[in-house]
C-alpha positions in Angstrom: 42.4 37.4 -57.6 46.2 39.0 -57.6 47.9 40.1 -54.7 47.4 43.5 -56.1 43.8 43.0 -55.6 44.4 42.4 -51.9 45.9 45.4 -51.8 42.9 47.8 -53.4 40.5 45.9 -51.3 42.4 46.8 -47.9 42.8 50.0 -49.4 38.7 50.8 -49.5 38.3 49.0 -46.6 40.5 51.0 -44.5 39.1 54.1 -46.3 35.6 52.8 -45.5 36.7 52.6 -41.4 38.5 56.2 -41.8 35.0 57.8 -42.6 33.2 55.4 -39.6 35.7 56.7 -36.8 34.9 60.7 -38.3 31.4 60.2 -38.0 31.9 58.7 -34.6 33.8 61.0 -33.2 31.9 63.7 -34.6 29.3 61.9 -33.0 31.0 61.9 -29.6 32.3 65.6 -29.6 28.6 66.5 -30.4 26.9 64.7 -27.8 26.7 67.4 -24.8 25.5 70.3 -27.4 21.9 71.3 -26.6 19.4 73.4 -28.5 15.7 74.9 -27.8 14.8 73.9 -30.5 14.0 70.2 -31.8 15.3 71.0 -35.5 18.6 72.3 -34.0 19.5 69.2 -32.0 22.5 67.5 -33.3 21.4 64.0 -34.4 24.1 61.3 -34.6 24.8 60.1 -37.8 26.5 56.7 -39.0 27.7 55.9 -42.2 26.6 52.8 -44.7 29.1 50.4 -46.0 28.2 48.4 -49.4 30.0 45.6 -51.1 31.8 47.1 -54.3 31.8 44.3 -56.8 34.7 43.6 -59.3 32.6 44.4 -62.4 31.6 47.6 -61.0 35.6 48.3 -61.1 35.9 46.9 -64.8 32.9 48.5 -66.0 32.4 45.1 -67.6 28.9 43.8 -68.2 30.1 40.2 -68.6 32.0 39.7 -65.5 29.0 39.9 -63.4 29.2 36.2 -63.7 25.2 35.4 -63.2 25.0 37.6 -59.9 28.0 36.0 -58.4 30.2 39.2 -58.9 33.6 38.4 -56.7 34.1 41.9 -54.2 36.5 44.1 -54.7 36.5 45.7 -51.5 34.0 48.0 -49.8 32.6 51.9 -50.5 30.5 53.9 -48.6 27.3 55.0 -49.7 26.3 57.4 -47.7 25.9 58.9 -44.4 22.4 58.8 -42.1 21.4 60.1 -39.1 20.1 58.3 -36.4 15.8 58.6 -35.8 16.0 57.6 -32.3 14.3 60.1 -30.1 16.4 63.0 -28.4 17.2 63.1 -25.0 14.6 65.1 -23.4 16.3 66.4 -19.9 13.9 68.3 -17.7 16.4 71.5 -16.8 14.4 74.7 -15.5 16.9 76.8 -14.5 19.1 76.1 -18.2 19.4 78.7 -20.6 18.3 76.5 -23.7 15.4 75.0 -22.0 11.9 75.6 -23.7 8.7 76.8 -22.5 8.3 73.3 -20.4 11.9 73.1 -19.1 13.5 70.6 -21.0 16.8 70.9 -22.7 16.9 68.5 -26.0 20.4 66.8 -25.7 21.4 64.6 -29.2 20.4 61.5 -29.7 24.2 60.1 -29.0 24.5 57.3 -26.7 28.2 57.6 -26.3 28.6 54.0 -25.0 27.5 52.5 -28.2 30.2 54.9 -30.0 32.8 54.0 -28.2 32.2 50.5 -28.8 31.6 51.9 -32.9 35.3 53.6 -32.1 37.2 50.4 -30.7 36.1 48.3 -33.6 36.5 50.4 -36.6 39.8 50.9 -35.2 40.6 47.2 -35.2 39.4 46.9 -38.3 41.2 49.5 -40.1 44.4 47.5 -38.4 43.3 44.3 -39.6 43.1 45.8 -43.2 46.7 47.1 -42.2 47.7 43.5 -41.6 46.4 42.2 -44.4 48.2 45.0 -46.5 51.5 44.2 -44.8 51.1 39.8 -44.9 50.4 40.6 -48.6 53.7 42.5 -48.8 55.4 40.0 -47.7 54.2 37.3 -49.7 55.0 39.4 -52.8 58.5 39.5 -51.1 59.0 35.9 -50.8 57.5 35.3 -54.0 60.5 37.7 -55.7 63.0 35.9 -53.4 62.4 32.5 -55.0 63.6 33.3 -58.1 67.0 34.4 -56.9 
């Protein structure tokens, strides 16, 4: 692995932790919207990380060293929503309340993105770190031979 390397694999990761804070604070601005209906309802939605391997990069078939494929950083393979239940409040006098009286609030617990929020952000700046350490070694590295 090159320093170069290090810097592809920052790279995705930081990409990868760009998309998790949009889906979380999508998640967060949608949390108070309420619908009549069920199939309206917002439904929070979280993005899945997978392990991009280096042959996948190469388009190599014999690099995939027996299943041991070194990474090569992170990609996102898609987005899901959430299939906990929605927040049922019971809210008569509310203009999007159904027949019963309940408002169906999103299934966002807003505690749990927050927490989702503070650690992609530190992740994102410890793939910023990383980027900037690996910088500096490729400094040093062109100083020696002065």
């Amino acid at each position: 692995m090159s320093l170069m390397d290090v810097f592809n694999i920052a790279s995705s990761g930081m990409s990868a932790q760009t998309v998790r804070l949009n889906t979380t604070s999508s998640n967060i601005a949608n949390a108070e919207s309420v619908s009549s209906n069920m199939d309206e309802t917002y439904r929070a939605r979280q993005p899945v990380f997978a392990t991009q391997l280096q042959n996948e990069l190469q388009q190599d078939p014999f690099a995939f060293n027996g299943g041991l494929g070194a990474g090569a950083g992170v990609k996102v393979a898609g987005i899901v929503e959430s299939d906990a239940p929605y927040q049922l409040r019971y809210e008569p006098h509310h203009p999007m309340s159904n027949e019963e009286g309940y408002v169906a609030y999103p299934n966002v617990n807003v505690v749990e993105e927050m927490t989702n929020m503070i650690s992609a952000s530190r992740s994102f700046q410890t793939n910023a770190d990383m980027m900037k350490s690996a910088k500096d070694m490729m400094q040093r590295a062109l100083q020696l031979g002065q």
